[in-house]
C-alpha positions in Angstrom: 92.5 89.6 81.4 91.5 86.5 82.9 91.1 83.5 80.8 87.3 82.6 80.7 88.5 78.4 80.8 91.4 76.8 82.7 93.1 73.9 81.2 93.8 71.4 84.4 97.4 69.9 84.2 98.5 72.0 81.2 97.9 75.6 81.7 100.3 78.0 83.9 98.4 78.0 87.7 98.3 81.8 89.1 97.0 83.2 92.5 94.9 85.4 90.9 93.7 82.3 88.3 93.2 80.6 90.9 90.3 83.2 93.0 89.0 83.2 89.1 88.3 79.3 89.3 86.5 79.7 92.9 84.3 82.9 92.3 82.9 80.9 88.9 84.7 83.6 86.3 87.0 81.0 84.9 86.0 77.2 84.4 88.3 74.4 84.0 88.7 71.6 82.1 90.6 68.4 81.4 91.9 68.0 78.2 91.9 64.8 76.4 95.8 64.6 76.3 95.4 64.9 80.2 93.5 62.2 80.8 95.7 60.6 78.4 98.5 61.1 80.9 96.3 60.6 84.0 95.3 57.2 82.4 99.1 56.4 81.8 100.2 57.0 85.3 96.5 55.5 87.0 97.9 51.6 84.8 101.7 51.9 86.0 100.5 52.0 89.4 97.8 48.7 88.8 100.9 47.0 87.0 103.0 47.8 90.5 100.6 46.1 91.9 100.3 43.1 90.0 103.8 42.8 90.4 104.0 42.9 93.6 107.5 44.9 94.3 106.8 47.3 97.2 106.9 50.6 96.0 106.1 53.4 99.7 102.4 54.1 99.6 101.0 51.4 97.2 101.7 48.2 98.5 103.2 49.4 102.0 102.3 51.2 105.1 103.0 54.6 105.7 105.4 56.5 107.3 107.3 54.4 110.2 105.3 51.4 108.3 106.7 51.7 105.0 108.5 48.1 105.4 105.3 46.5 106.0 104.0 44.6 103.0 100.7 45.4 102.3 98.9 42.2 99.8 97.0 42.7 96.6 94.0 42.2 98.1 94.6 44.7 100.8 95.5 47.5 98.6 92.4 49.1 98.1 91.6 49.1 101.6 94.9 51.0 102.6 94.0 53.6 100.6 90.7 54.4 102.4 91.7 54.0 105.7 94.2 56.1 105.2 91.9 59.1 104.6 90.1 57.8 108.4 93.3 57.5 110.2 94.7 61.1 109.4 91.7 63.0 109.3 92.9 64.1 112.8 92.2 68.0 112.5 90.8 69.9 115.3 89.9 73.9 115.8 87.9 76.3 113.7 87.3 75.1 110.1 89.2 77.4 107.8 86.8 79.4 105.5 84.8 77.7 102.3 87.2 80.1 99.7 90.5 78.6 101.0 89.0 75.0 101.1 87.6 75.3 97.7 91.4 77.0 96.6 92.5 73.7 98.4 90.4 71.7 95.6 91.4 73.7 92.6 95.3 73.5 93.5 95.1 69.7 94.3 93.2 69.2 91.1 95.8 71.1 89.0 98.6 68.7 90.6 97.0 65.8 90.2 96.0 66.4 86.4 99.5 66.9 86.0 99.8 63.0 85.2 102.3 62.1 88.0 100.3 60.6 90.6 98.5 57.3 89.6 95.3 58.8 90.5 92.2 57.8 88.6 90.0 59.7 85.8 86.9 59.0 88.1 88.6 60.4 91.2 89.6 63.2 89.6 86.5 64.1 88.1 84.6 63.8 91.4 86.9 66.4 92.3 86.1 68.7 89.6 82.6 67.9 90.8 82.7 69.2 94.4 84.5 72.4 93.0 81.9 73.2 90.0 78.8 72.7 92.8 80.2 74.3 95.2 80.0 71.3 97.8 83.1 72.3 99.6 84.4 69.8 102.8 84.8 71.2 106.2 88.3 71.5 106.8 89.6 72.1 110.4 92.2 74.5 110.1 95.0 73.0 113.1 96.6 70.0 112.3 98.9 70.4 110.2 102.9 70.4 110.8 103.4 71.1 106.8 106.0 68.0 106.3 104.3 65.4 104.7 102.2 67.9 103.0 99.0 69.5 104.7 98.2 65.5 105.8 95.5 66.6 108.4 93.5 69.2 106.8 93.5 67.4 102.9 92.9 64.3 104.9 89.4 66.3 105.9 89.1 67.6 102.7 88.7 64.2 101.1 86.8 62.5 103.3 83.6 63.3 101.5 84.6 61.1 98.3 84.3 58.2 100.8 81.2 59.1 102.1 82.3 60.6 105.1 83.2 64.0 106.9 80.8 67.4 106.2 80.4 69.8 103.2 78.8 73.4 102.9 76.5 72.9 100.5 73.7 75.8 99.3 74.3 78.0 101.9 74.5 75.0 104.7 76.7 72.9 106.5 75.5 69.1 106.0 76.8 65.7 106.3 78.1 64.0 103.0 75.0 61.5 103.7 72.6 64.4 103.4 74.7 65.5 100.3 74.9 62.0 98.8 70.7 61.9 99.3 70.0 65.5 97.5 72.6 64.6 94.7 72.3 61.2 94.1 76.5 60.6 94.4 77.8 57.7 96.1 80.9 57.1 97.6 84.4 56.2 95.4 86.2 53.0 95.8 89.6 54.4 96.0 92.1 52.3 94.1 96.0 51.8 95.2 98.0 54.5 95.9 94.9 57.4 95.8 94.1 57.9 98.9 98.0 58.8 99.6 98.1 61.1 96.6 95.1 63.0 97.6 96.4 63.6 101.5 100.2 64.6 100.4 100.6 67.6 99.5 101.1 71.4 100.1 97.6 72.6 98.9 96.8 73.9 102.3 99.5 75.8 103.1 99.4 76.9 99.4 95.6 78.1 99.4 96.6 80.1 102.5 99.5 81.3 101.0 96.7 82.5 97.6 95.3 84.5 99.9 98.4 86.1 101.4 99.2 87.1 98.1 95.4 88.7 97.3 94.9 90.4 100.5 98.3 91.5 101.1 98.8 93.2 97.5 95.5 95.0 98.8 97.0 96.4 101.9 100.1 97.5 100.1 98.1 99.4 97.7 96.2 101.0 100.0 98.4 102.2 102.2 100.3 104.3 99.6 96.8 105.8 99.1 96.4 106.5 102.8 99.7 107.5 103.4 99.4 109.8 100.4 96.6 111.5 101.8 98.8 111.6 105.7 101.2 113.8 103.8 98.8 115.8 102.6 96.7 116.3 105.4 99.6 116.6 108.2 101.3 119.1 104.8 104.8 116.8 105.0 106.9 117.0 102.0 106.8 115.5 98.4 111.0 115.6 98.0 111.5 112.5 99.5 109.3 110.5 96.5 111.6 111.8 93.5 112.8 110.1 90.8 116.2 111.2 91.6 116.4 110.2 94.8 115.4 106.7 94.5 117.5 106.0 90.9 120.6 105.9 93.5 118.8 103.0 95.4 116.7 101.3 92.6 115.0 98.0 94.7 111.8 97.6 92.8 109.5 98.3 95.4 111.1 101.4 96.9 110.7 102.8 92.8 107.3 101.7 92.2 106.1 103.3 95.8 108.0 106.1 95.5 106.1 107.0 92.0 102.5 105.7 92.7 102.6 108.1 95.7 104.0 111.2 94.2 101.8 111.1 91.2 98.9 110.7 93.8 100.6 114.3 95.1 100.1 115.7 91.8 98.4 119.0 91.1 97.9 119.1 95.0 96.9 122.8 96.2 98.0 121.8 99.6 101.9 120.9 98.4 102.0 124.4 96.6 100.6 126.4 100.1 104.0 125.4 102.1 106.6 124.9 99.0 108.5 127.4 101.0 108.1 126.4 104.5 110.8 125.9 106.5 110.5 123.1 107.5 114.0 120.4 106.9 112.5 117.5 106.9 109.8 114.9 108.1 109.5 112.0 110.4 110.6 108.7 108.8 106.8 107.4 108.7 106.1 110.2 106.3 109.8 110.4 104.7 110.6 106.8 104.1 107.1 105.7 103.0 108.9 104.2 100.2 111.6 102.5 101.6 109.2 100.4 104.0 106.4 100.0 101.6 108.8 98.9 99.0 110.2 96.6 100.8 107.4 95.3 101.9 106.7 95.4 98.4 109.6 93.2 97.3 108.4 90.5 99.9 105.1 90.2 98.4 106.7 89.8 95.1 109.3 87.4 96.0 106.0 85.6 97.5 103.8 85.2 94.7 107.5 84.2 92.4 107.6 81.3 94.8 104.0 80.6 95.2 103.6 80.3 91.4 106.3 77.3 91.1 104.2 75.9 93.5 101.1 76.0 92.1 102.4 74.4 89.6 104.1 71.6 90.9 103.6 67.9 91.9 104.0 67.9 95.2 102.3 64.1 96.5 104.1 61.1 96.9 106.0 59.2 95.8 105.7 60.5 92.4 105.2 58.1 89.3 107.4 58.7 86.5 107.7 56.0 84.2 106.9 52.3 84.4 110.4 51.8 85.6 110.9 55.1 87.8 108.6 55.6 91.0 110.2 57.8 93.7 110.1 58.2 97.2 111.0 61.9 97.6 110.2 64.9 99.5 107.8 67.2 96.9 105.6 67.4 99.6 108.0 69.4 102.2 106.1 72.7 103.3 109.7 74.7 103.8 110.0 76.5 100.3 106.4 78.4 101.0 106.7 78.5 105.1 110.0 80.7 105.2 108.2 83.1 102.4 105.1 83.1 104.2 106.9 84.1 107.5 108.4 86.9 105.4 105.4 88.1 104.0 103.8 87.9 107.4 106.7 90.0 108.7 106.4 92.5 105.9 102.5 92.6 107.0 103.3 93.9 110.3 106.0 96.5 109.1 102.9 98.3 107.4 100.8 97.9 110.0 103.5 99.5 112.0 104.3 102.3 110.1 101.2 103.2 109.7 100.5 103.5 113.3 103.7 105.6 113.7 101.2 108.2 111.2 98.5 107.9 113.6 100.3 109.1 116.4 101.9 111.8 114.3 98.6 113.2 113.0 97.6 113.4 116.9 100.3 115.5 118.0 99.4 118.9 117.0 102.5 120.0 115.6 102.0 120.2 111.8 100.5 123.6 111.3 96.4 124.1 111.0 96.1 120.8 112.3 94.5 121.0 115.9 96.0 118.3 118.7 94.0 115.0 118.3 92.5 116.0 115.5 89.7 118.0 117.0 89.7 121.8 118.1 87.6 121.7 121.0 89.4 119.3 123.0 89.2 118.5 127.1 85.8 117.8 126.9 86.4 115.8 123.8 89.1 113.3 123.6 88.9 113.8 119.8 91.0 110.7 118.1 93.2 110.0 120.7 91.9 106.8 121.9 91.8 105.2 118.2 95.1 104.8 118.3 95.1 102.5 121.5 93.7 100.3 119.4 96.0 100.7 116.4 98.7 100.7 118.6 96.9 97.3 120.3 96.6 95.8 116.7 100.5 96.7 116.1 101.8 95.0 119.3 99.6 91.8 118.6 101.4 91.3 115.1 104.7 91.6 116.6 103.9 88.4 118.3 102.5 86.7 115.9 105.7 87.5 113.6 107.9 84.7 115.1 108.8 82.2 112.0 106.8 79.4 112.2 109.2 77.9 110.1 111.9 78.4 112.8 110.6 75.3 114.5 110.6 71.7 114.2 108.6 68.8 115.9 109.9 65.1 114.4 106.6 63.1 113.9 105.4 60.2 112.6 108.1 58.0 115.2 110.9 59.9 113.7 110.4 59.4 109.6 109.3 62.6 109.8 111.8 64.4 111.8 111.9 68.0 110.3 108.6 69.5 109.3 107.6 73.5 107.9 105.2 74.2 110.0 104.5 76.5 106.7 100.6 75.6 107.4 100.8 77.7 111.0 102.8 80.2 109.4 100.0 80.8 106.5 97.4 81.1 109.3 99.4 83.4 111.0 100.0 85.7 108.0 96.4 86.0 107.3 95.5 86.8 110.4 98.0 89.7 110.8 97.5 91.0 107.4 93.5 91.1 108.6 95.1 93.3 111.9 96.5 95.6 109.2 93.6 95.9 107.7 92.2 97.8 110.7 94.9 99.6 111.0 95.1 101.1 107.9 91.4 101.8 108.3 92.1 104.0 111.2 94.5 105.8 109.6 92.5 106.3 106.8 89.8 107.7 109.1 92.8 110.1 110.8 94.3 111.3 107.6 90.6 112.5 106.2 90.2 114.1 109.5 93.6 116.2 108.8 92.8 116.7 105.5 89.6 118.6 106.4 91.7 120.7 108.2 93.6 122.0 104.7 90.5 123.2 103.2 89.6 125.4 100.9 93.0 124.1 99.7 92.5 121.0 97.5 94.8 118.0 96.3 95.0 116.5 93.4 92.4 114.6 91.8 93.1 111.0 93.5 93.6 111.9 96.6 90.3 114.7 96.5 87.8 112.0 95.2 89.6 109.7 98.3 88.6 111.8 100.6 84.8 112.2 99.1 84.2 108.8 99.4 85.4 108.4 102.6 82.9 111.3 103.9 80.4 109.4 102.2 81.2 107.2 104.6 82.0 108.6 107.7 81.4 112.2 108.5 84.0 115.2 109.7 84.2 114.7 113.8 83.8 118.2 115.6 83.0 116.1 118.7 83.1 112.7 120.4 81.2 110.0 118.9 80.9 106.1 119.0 84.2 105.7 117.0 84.1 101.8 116.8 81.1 102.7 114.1 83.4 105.4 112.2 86.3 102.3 112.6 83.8 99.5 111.0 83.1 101.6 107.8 86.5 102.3 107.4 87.2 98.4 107.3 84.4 97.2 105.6 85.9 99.9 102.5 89.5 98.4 103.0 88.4 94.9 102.9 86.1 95.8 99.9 88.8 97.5 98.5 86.7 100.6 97.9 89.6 103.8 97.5 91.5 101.1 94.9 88.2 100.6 92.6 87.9 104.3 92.7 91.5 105.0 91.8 91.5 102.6 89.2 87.9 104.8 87.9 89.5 108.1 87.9 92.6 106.4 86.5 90.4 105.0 83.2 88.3 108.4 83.2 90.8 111.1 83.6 93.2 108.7 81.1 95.7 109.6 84.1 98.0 106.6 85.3 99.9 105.6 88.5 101.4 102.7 86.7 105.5 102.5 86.5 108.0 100.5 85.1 107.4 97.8 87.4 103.6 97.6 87.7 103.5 94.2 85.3 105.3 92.6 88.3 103.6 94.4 91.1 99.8 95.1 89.8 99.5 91.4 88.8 99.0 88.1 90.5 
């Protein structure tokens, strides 16, 4: 259950709290022992000041400039030219959900009281996110070293007056939003503007969606490859306790179960119990072991991505009136080598399931006509669908070089090993968004074979699947426009359409595909 309020600073930051935060179910607040905190760190840094001993980032440049001496007086100015300076992005903005995830994460860190940021600052913030007036973030930029510097750069610019927001539905200047709202700009004080640009909160809000839309392509394609066995008739000994209790990884288990109690009751596994056939293909027989392990990346994922969202990751970090350090918080590499892992263990499903594609096409499983379709010659039947799944599969292979395998030194060598975590959470999403059509090819192929097992049925799952998706799209007996058959099928995997009617039949059959392990996999 989600909590209805969030506490900022206090409360334990989740993926899933996170999306809560941003769709308006949960609201957050600051507690008054926060701003206690945030008031505490916001006077160490005015007393640094008045002091006058350089400390990186409040009385110095930045970066090769951290030996230049910045003067009292200056201060304040550093701190909103900084913002100018490194707003530097360039490309496509990223979409309004991951800048306003941006927001939320960099509000939780900054709450956390480490950061000499100030209560007004903060709560400008909050502002932006509860009114949805969410800055226009480029999404290149961004070599994830010092923190996302580029794209949080953008994000802030608006508190200064400056940059563009999507406000009610539009995209308008901070002017035009300053005029409707009646805000003005914030005089940032010292050390501000630097703890609002450093910082992991892009390649963090990326990585929150990973971590949503993958655990929705996983899901789904046990469902669909569920329905493949049944429709192409392979076997259900391969998903047995038994098997998989001499290999226990998590993931392989918790596939392994989900999918043969999918099988259950199945009509269609009784009619060939006897067949004699050995065994199946390995995108059929090892479902589990490449599911589950891609599994196990998305879990080791959202482990990571939860320290993170939880951490204070700007700098340097304020710690007492005698302890400010200059550290590396703000380094991308813990979430960019996870993110290239999870982007690898995208592909692998978007793989395997193309490998079912193809075998669905080949007309050797019996009752199941050659592409799908009975009349064929003048009809090219499904054949030409997997081209593109095929096209989608070969794309992601590409994009699966770690991003995190490279380095570039910036910043005239201070800077002279970066993540590149922000290129590898762009990456990520846009494979897992390839898989997404993959899967909904195959989906479209399986219910195709599956027609082909009638009067037969399966079990009550993988039956009310295959309803829906008729619902949908209709049983092919000749050619057709297929892209339109292909944009249902996405627009009921990206809506998650076959998991909200699992989850029904689940709650009104009082059956469960839950396992030992579905705390750690079903929740995020």
């Amino acid at each position: 259950m989600a909590p209805k309020t969030f506490k900022l600073g206090e409360d334990w930051l989740t993926a899933g709290i996170a999306l809560n935060i941003c769709n308006g179910t949960t609201s957050i607040v600051l507690s008054e022992a926060t701003r206690k905190k945030i008031e505490k760190s916001w006077n160490i840094v005015q007393k640094i000041v008045e002091k006058g001993h350089p400390v990186y980032g409040i009385n110095t440049g930045f970066g090769p400039l951290c030996t230049t001496k910045i003067s009292k007086t200056e201060t304040d100015i550093l701190q909103t030219n900084i913002l100018k300076s490194h707003s530097v992005g360039v490309g496509k903005p990223i979409g309004s959900e991951i800048a306003k995830i941006m927001l939320v994460l960099k509000a939780h860190s900054l709450a956390k009281g480490y950061s000499g940021i100030s209560i007004d600052t903060l709560e400008r913030i909050i502002w932006h996110i509860e009114n949805n007036a969410i800055p226009v973030v480029p999404s290149q930029g961004s070599v994830g070293a010092s923190g996302d510097l580029a794209p949080l750069s953008h994000l802030f610019l608006p508190l200064i007056g400056l940059g563009k927001v999507h406000y009610e539905g539009h995209e308008i200047s901070t002017s035009d939003l300053f005029d409707k709202t009646g805000l003005k700009p914030l005089d940032l004080g010292p050390k501000e503007g630097l703890a609002l640009i450093n910082g992991t909160q892009f390649i963090a809000a990326h990585a929150v969606k990973v971590v949503d839309r993958l655990h929705a392509v996983l899901s789904q394609a046990d469902i669909i490859g569920a329905m493949m066995i049944e429709g192409l008739q392979g076997s259900v000994k391969p998903f047995y306790k038994e098997l998989h209790d001499l290999r226990p990884f998590k993931g392989n288990i918790h596939v392994a179960r989900r999918v043969k109690r999918l099988l259950k009751g199945s009509e269609i596994m009784e009619d060939h119990v006897d067949c004699d056939r050995v065994q199946d293909p390995y995108s059929l027989r090892c479902i589990p072991q490449v599911h589950g392990a891609s599994r196990n990346a998305w879990l080791h994922l959202k482990e990571l991505l939860e320290v993170e969202l939880n951490s204070v990751t700007d700098n340097p970090v304020i710690i007492n009136e005698d302890l400010t350090i200059s550290g590396g918080n703000f380094h991308g590499q813990p979430l960019a080598m996870a993110l290239d892992y999870a982007c690898l263990a995208a592909s692998e499903i978007g793989n395997i399931s193309d490998r079912r594609i193809y075998l669905a096409l080949e007309g050797n499983s019996p009752g199941v006509p050659k592409l799908l379709m009975k009349d064929t010659g003048i009809n090219s039947g499904y054949m030409i669908l997997q081209y593109t799944s095929a096209a989608l599969a070969s794309e992601n292979k590409g994009l699966c070089f770690p991003s995190s395998a490279d380095s570039i030194p910036t910043s005239l060598g201070q800077e002279d090993h970066v993540s590149m975590g922000s290129i590898g959470g762009r990456k990520a999403l846009q494979v897992i968004e390839n898989v997404e059509k993959i899967l909904a090819i195959e989906l479209l192929t399986a219910a195709q074979a599956f027609e082909y097992r009638k009067p037969l049925k399966s079990g009550i799952f993988l039956e009310e699947v295959h309803k829906e998706v008729r619902k949908q799209v209709p049983f092919a007996d000749k050619d057709r426009v297929f892209a339109h058959d292909i944009e249902k099928g996405i627009k009921m995997i990206q809506d998650k359409t076959i998991i909200s009617l699992i989850g029904t039949i689940e709650k009104e059959k009082g059956i469960s595909l839950k396992t030992k392990y579905s705390e750690e996999f079903e929740n995020y």
